[in-house]
N, C-alpha and C positions, 0 to 999 in steps of 0.2 A: 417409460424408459425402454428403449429398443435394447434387446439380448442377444446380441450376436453367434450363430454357431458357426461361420465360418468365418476363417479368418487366418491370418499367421503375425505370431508374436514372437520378438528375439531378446531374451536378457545376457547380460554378459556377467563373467567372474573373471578373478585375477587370482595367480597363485600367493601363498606365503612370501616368494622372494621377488613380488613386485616391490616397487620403493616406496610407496604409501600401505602397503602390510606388514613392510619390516619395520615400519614406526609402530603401526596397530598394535606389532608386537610386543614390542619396545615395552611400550606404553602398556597394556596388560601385562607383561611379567612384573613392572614394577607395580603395578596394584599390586597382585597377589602376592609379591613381596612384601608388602606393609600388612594385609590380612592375614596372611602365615603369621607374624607376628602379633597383632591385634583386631580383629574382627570388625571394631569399631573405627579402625581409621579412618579418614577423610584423603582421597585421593583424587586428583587432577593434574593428570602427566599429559603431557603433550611432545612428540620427538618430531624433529627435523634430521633427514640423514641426504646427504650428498656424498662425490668423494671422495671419500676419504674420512672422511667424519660423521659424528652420532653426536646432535645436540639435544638433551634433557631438560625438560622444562615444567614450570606447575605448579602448583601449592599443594602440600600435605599437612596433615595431620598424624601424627604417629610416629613410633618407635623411630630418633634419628638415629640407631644403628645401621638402619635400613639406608640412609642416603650414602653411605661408604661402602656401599656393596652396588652402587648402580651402574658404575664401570665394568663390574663382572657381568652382573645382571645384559650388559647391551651385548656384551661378549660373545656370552654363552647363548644369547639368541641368534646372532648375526651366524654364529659355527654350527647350531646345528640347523639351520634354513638351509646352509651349502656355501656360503661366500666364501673364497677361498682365491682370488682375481685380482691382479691387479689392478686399482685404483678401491678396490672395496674388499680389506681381507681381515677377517674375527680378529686374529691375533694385531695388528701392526695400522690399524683407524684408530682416528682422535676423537676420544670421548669430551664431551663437554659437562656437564652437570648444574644447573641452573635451578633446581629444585628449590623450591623457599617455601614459609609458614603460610598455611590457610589465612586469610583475613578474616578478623573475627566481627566483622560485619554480617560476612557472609556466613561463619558459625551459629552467630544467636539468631540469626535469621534460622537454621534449620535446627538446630537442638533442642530436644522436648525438655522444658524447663514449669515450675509448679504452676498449675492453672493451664498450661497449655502442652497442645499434644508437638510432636517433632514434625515440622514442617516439611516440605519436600525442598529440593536443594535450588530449586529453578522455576521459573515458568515456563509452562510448554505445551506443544501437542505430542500426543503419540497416538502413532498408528499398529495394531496389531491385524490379522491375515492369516485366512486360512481355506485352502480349496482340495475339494475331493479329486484331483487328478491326478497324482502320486498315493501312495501306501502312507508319506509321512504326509499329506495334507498340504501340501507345498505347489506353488506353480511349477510344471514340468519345465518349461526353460532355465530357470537359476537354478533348481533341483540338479539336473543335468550337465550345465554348465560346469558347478562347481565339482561335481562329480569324476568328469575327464580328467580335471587339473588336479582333485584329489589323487587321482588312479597315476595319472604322470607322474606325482611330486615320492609316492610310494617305489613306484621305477628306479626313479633316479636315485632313492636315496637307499635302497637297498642291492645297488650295484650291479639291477639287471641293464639300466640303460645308461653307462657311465658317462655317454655324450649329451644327455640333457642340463641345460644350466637350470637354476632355482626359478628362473623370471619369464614368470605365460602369464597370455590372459588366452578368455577363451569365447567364444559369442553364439548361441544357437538360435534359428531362426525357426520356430514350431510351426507348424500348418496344421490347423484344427478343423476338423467336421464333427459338426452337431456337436459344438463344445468340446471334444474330447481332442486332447493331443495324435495326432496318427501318421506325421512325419517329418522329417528333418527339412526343409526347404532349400537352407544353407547353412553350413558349418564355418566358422572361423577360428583358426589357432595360431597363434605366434608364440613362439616358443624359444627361450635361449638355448642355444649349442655350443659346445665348449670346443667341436673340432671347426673349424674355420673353411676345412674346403666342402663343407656338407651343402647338397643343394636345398632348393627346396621339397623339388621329389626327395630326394633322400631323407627329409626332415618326415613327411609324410609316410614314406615305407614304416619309417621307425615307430609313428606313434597313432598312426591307422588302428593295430591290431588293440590296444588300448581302448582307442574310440568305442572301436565297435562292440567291446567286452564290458562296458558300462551302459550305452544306450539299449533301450528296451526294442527286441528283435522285432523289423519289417519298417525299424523306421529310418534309415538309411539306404536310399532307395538309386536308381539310378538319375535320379533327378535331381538328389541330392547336388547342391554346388558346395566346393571344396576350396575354402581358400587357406593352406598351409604355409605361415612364413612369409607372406604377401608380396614384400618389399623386398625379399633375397636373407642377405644374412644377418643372424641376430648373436651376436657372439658379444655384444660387450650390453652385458645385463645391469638390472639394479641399483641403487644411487648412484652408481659409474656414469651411470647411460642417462637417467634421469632423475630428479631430486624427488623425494620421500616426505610423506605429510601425514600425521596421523587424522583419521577422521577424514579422505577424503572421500571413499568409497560408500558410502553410505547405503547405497541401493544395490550394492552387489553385496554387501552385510546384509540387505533384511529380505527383497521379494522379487529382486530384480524389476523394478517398475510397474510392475502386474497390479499394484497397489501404491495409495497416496504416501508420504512420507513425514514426518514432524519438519524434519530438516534435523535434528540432534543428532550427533556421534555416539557409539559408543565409548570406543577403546579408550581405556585410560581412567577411566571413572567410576569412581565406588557408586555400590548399591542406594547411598542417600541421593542421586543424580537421578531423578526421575527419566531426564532424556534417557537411561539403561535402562531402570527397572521396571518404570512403567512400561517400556515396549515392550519388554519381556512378558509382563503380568499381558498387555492385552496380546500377543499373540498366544499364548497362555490360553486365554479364556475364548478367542476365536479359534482355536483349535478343538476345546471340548465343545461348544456350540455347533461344530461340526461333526465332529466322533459321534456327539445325540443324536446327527442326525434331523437337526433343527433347522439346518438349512444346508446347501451343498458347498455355498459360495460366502462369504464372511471376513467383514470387516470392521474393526473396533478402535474407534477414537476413545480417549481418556483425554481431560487435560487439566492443569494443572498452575498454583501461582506459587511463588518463591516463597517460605516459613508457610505458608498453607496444608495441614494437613490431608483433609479431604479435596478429592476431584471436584473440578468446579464444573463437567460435566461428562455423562458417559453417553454414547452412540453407537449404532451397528445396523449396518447396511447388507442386506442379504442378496441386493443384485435382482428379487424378485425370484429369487429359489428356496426361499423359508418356506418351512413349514408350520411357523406361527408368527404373529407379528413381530416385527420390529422392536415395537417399543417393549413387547411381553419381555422380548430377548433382555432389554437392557435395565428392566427392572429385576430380573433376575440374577445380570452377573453385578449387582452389588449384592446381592443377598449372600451369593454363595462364596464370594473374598473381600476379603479387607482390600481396601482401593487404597487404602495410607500407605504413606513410603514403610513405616514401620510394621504395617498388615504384608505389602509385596513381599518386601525384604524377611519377614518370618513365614509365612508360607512357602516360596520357594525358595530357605534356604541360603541368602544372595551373600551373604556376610563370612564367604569362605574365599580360598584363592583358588578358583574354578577360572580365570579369563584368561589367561594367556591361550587354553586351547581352542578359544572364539573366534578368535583374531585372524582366523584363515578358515576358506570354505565356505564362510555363511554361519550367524548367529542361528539360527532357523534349521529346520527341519533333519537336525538333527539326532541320534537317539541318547534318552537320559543315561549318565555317565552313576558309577553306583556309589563314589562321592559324592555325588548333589550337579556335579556338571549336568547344563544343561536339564534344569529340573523345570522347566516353561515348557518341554515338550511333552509332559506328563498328560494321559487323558483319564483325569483321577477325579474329575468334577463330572464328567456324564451322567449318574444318575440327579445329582444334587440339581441341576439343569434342567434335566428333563421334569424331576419335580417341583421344581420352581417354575416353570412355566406352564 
C-alpha cells in the first residue's frame, strides 16, 4: 500500500442552523426527551423542516407524556439556534407531530428475553477513527472546519456579531508534508447575514479575525485562497432557503471523509441502534489504540445483524503505521469491551439524554462532558491495550 506524505485534503462542516441540523436537532432533543424520562426507551425520530414548518416522525417506545411536549421540544430548539426570520420563526412555524408506537417485530427482535441475550437494533457496518494530528486524535480538516463555525455560532449568539445569521457551512483544504498538516491551501465560508447591504468583503472583514483565532499559527499563509460568501448574498437562511433532513450529513458528523463510512445516521436514535453506538464504541476504541501508541493512524470496523447480540466481526487497519499487528490489535479490543449493544451502551454510559449536544459540530473529537456526554472520547483503555497486546 503506497503511504502518501504529501498531499492536500479538504473536509467540510455545516453550522447548527443549516436545515438538515436543525432536524439533527430536532430529532436528538426528542430522544433525550424520552431518556430524561426512561433510560430504557426506544427511540427513532426522524424531522423534516421546510418553511415554515417542522414535521415529526418515528416510532417510540416510552413515557407518552413525552409526545405532548414535542411542539415545545421543536420550539425551544428552533429559538435558541437563532431563527427569528421571516418564512422560519420559533414562535409562529407549524409543528406536525407524527410520532407512533415501536413495531413489536422490531422490539422482540432486540430485547434480551430468557435464553437469549438483547440483540442489536439493526444490521450494519460501523466505522470508528482515529489519527495523531490534532491533540483530540481527529483529522485536522473536519477538526478545524467545525471549529470556525463553532467560534462563529459563539459570536453571534453572544452579541459580539449581531449581523451573523445561524446558517454556515464551512470547507478547508489541508496541504500536508511528510504527513503532517502545515497549511491552509484554500478556505471556503458561506455564511448567513442578517444586514442585506453587506458585501462579500465585508462578510470577510467580519469573520477573518475569528478564522484566524481557531486555526493553528503559520497556517494561513499568503497562498492561502479565500472564498468568503462565493455567490454574493446570503440573507434568507435555513429551511426558508432550503429544506431540512435529519441524517443527511453523515460525514461531516463523523471524519469528514478522511475515513470509510457504515452509511448509518446518527440523530434521532437510541443507544439499542447500533448504527449510534457501535460508532461510538469503535471510535472509542480507535482512539485508545492510538493514545497506546499502537499505531499513529487507525481504523475499526464492528459489524453487526438485527436481534444479534455479538459482532459478527471486528477489523483495524493501521494504514501501515502500527506498531504491532493488525490482527494482535483486533484480538485485543474484544478483550478489553463488551462489543454487545448492552456491553457499548454500559460501558459508555449511552442510556442518558447527552444527544441533543451532538447534533452540531461533530460527534467526534470532542472533550468528555462530566455528565457522561461524550464518554467515546475517553482514553481510559491504554494500559488495558497495551496489555492485551
Amino acid at each position: 500500500m503506497e503511504i502518501r506524505g504529501d498531499y492536500t485534503f479538504a473536509s467540510e462542516s455545516v453550522s447548527e442552523g443549516h436545515p438538515d441540523k436543525v432536524c439533527d436537532r430536532i430529532s436528538d432533543a426528542v430522544l433525550d426527551a424520552f431518556l430524561r424520562e426512561d433510560p430504557e426507551a426506544r427511540v427513532a425520530c426522524e424531522t423534516f423542516a421546510t418553511t415554515d414548518r417542522v414535521i415529526v416522525g418515528g416510532e417510540v417506545r416510552g413515557p407518552g407524556a413525552v409526545l405532548a411536549r414535542v411542539e415545545g421540544i421543536v420550539r425551544d430548539c428552533v429559538k435558541d439556534i437563532g431563527y427569528e426570520q421571516k418564512g422560519f420563526h420559533w414562535a409562529t412555524l407549524q409543528v406536525q407531530n407524527l410520532i407512533h408506537g415501536q413495531s413489536e417485530h422490531i422490539a422482540a427482535g432486540v430485547d434480551a428475553a430468557e435464553g437469549k441475550e438483547e440483540g442489536a437494533g439493526d444490521q450494519g457496518i460501523m466505522f470508528g477513527y482515529a489519527v495523531a494530528e490534532t491533540p483530540e486524535l481527529m483529522p485536522a480538516p473536519i477538526h478545524y472546519a467545525h471549529a470556525i463555525l463553532r467560534r462563529l455560532a459563539e459570536a453571534r449568539k453572544s452579541g459580539a456579531e449581531p449581523r451573523l445569521g445561524p446558517d454556515a457551512k464551512s470547507q478547508l483544504s489541508l496541504r500536508y508534508a511528510d504527513g503532517k498538516p502545515v497549511e491552509v491551501s484554500s478556505l471556503v465560508l458561506s455564511t448567513q447575514h442578517l444586514d442585506p447591504d453587506m458585501t462579500s468583503a465585508d462578510v470577510r472583514a467580519m469573520v477573518e479575525p475569528y478564522i484566524r483565532e481557531v486555526l493553528p499559527e503559520g497556517w494561513l499563509t499568503g497562498r492561502t485562497v479565500w472564498h468568503v460568501n462565493p455567490t454574493g448574498r446570503f440573507v434568507i437562511g435555513g429551511p426558508d432557503g432550503d429544506a431540512g433532513l435529519t441524517g443527511r450529513k453523515i460525514i461531516v458528523d463523523t471524519y469528514g471523509g478522511a475515513a470509510p463510512h457504515g452509511g448509518g445516521a446518527f440523530s434521532g436514535k437510541d443507544p439499542t441502534k447500533v448504527d449510534r453506538s457501535a460508532a461510538y464504541a469503535a471510535r472509542y476504541l480507535a482512539k485508545n489504540v492510538v493514545a497506546a501508541g499502537l499505531a499513529h493512524r487507525c481504523v475499526i470496523q464492528l459489524s453487526y445483524a438485527i436481534g444479534v447480540a455479538r459482532p459478527l466481526s471486528i477489523y483495524a487497519d493501521t494504514y501501515g503505521t502500527g506498531t504491532v499487528p493488525a490482527a494482535a490489535i483486533e484480538k485485543a479490543l474484544g478483550q478489553v469491551m463488551d462489543l454487545t449493544p448492552k456491553g457499548i451502551r454500559t460501558t459508555l454510559g449511552l442510556n442518558r439524554p447527552i444527544y441533543q449536544r451532538t447534533s452540531a459540530y461533530g460527534h467526534f473529537g470532542r472533550a468528555p462532558d462530566a455528565d457522561g456526554g461524550f464518554s467515546w472520547e475517553r482514553a481510559d483503555l491504554v494500559e488495558a491495550l497495551r496489555a492485551a497486546v
